[in-house]
DOBARO-485859 format. One record per residue (C-alpha): x, y negated, z; residue number from 1; residue in three letters. Coordinates in steps of 0.25 Angstrom, whole numbers, padded with zeros to 4 digits. Each point is the difference from the previous one (the first is absolute). Last residue first. Layout:
<recs>
X, Y, Z, NUM, ALA
...
</recs>
This chain:
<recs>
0365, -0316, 0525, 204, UNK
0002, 0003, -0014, 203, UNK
-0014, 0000, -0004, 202, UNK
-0003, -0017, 0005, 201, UNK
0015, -0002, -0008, 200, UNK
-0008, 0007, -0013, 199, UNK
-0013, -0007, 0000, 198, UNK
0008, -0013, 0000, 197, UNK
0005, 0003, -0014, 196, UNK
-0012, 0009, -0005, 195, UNK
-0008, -0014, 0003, 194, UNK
0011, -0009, -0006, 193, UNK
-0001, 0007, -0012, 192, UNK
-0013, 0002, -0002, 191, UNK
-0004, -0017, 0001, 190, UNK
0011, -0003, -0010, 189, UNK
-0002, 0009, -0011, 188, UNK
-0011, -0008, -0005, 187, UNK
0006, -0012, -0001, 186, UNK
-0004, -0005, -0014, 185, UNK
-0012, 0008, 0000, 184, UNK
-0007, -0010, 0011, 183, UNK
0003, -0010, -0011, 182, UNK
-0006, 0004, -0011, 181, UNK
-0013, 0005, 0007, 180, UNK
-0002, -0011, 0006, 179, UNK
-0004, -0002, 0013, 178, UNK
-0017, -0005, -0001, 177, UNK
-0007, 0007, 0010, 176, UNK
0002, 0015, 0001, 175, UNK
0011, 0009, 0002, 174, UNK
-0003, 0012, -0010, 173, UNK
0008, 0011, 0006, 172, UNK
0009, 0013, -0005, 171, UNK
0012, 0005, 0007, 170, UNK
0007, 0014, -0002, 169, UNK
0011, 0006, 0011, 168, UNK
0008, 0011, -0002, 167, UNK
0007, 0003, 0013, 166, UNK
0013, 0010, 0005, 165, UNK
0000, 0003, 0013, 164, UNK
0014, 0002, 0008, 163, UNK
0003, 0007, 0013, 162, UNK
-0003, 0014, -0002, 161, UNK
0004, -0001, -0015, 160, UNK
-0008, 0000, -0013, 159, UNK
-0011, -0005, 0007, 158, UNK
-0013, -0004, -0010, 157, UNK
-0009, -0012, 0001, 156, UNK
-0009, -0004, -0011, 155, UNK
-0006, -0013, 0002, 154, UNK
-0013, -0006, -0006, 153, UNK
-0004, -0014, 0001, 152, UNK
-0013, -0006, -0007, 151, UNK
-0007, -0014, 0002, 150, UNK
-0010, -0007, -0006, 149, UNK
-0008, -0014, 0004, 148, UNK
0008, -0004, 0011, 147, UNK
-0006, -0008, 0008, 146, UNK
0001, -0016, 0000, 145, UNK
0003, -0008, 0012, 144, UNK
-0006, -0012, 0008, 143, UNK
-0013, 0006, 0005, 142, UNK
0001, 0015, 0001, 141, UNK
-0007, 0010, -0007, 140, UNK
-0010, 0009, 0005, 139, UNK
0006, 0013, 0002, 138, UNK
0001, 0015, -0007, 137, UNK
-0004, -0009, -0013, 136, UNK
0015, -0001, -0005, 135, UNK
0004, 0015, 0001, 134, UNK
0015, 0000, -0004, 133, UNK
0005, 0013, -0001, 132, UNK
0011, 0005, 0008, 131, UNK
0006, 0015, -0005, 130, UNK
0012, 0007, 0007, 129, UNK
0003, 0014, -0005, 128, UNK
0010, 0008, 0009, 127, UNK
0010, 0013, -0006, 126, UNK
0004, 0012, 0002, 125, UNK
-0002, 0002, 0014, 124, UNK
-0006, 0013, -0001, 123, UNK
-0015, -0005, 0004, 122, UNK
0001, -0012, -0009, 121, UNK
-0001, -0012, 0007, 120, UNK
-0012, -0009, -0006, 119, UNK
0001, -0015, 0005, 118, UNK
-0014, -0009, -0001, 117, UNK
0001, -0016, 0000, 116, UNK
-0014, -0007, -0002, 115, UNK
0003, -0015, -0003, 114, UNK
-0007, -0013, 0004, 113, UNK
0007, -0012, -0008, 112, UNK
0004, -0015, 0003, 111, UNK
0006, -0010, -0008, 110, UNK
0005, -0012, 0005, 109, UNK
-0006, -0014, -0006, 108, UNK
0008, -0008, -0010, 107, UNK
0006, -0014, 0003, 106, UNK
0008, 0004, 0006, 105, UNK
0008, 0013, 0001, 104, UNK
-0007, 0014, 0002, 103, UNK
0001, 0008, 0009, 102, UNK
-0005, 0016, 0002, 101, UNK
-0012, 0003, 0009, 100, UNK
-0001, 0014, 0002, 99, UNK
-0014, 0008, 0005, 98, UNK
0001, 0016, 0003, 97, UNK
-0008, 0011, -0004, 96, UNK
0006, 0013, 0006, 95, UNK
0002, 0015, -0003, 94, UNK
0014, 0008, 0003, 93, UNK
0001, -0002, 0015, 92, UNK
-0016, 0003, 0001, 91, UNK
-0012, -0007, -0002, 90, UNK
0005, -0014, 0003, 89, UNK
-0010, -0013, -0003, 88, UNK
0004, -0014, -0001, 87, UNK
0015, 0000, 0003, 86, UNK
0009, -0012, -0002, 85, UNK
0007, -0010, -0009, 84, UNK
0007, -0012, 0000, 83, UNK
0009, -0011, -0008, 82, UNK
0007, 0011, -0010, 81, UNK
0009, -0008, -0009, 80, UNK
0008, 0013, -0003, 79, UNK
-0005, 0013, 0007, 78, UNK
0011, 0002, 0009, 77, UNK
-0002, -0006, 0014, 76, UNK
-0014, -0006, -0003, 75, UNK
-0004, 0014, -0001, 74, UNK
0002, 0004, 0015, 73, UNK
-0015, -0004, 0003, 72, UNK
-0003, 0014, -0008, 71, UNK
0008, 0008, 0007, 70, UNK
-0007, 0013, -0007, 69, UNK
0010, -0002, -0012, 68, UNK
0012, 0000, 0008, 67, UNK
-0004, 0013, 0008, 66, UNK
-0002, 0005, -0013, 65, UNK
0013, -0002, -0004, 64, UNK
0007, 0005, 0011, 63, UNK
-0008, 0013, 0000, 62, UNK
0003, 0001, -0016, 61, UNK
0016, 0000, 0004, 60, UNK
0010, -0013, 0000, 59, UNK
0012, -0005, -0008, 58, UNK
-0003, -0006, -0016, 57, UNK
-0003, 0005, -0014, 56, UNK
-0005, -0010, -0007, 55, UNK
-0009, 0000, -0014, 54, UNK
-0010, -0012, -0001, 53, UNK
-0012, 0000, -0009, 52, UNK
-0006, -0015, -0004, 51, UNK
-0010, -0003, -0009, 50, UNK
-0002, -0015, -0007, 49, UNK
-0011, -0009, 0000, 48, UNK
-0010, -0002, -0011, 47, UNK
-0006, 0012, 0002, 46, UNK
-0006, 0011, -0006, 45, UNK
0007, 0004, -0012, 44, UNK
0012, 0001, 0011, 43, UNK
0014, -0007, -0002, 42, UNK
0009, 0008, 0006, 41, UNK
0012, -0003, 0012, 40, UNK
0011, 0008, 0008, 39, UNK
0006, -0003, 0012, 38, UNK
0012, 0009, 0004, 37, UNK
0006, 0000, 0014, 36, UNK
0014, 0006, 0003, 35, UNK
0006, -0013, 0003, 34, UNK
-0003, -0009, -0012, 33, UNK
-0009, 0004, -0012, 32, UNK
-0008, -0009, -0003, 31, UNK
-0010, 0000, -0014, 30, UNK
0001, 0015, -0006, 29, UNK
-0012, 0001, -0010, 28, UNK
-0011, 0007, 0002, 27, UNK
-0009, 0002, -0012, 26, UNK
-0014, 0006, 0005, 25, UNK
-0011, 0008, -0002, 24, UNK
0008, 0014, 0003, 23, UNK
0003, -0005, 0012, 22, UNK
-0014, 0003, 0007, 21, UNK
-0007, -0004, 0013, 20, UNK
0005, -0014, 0000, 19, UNK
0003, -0009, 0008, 18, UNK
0003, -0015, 0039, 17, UNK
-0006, -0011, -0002, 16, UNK
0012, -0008, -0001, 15, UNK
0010, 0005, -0007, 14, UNK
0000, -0009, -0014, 13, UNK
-0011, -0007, 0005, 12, UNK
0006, -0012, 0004, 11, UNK
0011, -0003, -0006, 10, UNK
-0007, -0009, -0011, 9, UNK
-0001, -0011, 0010, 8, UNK
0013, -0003, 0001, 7, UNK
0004, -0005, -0013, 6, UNK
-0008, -0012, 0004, 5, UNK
-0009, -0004, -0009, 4, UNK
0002, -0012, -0007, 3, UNK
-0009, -0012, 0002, 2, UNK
-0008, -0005, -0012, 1, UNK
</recs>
């Protein structure tokens, strides 16, 4: 039997772009280099492993945002992202997108439609980001496997006028046949490289 590449399981650590509530889990400190903190739980739920990431990085909400709506930009930071793009726009903080995330061979890319909504406090006190993963919103495409389950939540709040300070939770079932036991291995792979890049694209 071949191996699988170790590859593979980086996939989804970031890619369709977690959990509602703390309470349920364990986190554990997994990486932390440069700033960023990636935490990991096992769930009662799932197999694979949960992911919250604590950053505080260079930017402002409007900056982030306007990140998050470039949608086609994803394959700049969002780790092994292959494509991605708009399907329906109802206003700068409601949209459905599609991502298409590579894979290695011999296993097919895994695709996901997600439903990306942003909540600004009125006071500026803080921004919520949730993307939930709806599977059905379009047929699936030959070739790849959809995303089963998927659940991102951030918490965005500024403690100064040019710095934003993230909690990030992840939460997905990636479907097919990946392995449990391997995916975890690497879990904190995927989040930081993402939080990485994102931060040069807010510097600028």
């Amino acid at each position: 039997m071949k191996t699988i590449p170790v590859k593979i399981i980086f996939w989804f650590l970031f890619s369709v772009t977690a959990v509602s509530g703390y309470s349920q889990y364990n986190w554990k400190l997994s990486k932390n280099k440069e700033g960023i903190k990636v935490y990991e739980s096992e769930t009662q739920h799932s197999k694979f492993k949960s992911i919250k990431v604590e950053y505080v990085m260079q930017g402002t909400y409007d900056k982030l945002i306007a990140v998050l709506n470039d949608v086609p930009r994803q394959k700049e930071w969002v780790y092994n992202s292959k494509t991605s793009y708009i399907l329906k726009k109802n206003s700068p903080y409601d949209l459905y997108y599609y991502s298409e995330t590579s894979i290695p061979w011999p296993m097919s890319n895994r695709d996901a439609v997600v439903h990306l909504t942003m909540t600004r406090d009125s006071l500026n006190r803080f921004l919520k980001i949730s993307a939930i993963g709806v599977p059905d919103y379009i047929p699936e495409k030959s070739g790849k496997v959809r995303v089963p389950r998927s659940v991102i939540n951030w918490y965005v709040t500024m403690p100064a006028p040019t710095s934003i300070s993230i909690v990030y939770t992840f939460e997905a079932e990636p479907g097919g046949s990946l392995p449990a036991w391997l995916v975890n291995m690497f879990a904190d792979k995927g989040p930081y490289e993402s939080f990485k890049k994102l931060s040069e694209i807010l510097k600028k």
